[in-house]
C-alpha positions in Angstrom: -53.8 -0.8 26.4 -53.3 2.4 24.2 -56.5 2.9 21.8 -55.6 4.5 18.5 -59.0 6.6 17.8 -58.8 9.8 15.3 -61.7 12.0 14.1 -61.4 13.3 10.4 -62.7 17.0 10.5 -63.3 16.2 6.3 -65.4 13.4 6.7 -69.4 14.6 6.9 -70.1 12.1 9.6 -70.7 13.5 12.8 -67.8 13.3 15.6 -69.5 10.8 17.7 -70.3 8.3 14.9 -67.3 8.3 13.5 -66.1 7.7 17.4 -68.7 4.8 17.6 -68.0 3.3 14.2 -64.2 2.5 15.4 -64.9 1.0 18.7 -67.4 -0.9 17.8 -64.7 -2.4 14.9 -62.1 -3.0 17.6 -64.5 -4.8 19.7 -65.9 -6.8 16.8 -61.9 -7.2 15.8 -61.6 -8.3 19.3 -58.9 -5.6 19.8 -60.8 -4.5 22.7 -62.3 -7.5 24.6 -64.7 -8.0 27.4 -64.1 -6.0 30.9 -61.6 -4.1 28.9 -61.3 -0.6 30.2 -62.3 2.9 28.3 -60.2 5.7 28.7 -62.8 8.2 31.2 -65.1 10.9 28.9 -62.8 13.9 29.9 -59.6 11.6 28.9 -60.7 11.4 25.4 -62.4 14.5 24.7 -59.2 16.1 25.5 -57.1 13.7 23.0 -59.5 14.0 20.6 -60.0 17.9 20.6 -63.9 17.1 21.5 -66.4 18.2 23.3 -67.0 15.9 26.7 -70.5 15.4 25.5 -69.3 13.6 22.4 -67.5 11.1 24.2 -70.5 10.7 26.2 -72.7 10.2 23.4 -70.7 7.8 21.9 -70.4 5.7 25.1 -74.1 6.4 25.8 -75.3 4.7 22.7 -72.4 2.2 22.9 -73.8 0.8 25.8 -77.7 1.0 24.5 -76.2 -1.1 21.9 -74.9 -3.6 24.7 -71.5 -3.4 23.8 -70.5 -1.0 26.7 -71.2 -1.3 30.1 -70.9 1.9 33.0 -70.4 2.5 36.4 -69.9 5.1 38.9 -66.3 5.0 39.9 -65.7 1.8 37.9 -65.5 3.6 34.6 -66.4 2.3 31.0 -65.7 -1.1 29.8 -66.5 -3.6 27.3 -69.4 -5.6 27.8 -68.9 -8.9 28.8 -72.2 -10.7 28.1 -74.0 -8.0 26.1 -74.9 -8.7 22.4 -71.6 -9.1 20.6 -71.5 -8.1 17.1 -72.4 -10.6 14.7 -70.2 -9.4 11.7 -66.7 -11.6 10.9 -63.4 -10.2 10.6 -63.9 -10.8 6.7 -67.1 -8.4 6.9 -65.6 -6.2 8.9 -62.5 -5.3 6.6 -65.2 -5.5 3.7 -67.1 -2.6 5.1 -63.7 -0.4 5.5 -62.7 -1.3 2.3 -66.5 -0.2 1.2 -65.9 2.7 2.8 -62.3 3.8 1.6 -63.7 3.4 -2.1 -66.6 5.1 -1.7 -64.3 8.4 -0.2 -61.8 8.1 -3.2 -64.4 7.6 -5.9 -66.3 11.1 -3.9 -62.9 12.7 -4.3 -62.9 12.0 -8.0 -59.9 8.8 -7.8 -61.1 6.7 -10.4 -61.4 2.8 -9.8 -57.7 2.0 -11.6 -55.6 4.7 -9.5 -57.7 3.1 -5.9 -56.3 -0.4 -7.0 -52.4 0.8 -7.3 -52.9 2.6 -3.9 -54.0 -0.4 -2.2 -51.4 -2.5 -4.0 -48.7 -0.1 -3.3 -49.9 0.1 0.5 -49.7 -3.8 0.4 -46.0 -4.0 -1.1 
């Protein structure tokens, strides 16, 4: 399993957040299921250009949240019986739609140009 996991040095949120935010999505997607393993901290800091302590943060509260699980030589993987994430696939792409209108419309896109983006990236 490859993850697909960027940062976006523009966005104000902090690296780890915007870490957290996306694998809690694929888990709640279901892209990354239960006993599913994480790439190790040093793995993805490197791909990621972090520092290991933002990978570790990110797992750290990951797992407070129950959606993580790690141990000592067996790595970090997705939770199998922790609490799963109650939003829907329909809530889910709600909130990232949320979000990418709430960047354009902070870049100064009004609400007419947004539209014939997503329209054009649905063609």
């Amino acid at each position: 399993m490859t993850l697909v996991l960027s940062l976006d040095p523009g966005d104000p949120t902090p690296p780890y957040e915007q870490l957290r935010r996306q694998l809690a999505d694929l888990i709640a997607a279901g892209q990354l299921r239960p006993d599913d393993r994480l790439p190790p901290l040093r793995q993805l800091a490197g791909d990621l250009g972090v520092a290991v302590g933002t990978v570790a943060r990110t797992y750290r509260e990951l797992e407070q949240e129950g959606l993580l699980t790690s141990r000592r030589g067996g790595g970090t993987r997705v939770a199998s019986g922790g609490r799963v994430p109650t939003r829907d696939r329909r809530q889910l792409l709600g909130g990232m739609v949320a979000e990418l209108v709430t960047r354009a419309r902070g870049l100064g896109f009004t609400d007419e140009e947004i539209v014939v983006a997503l329209d054009r990236q649905l063609r």
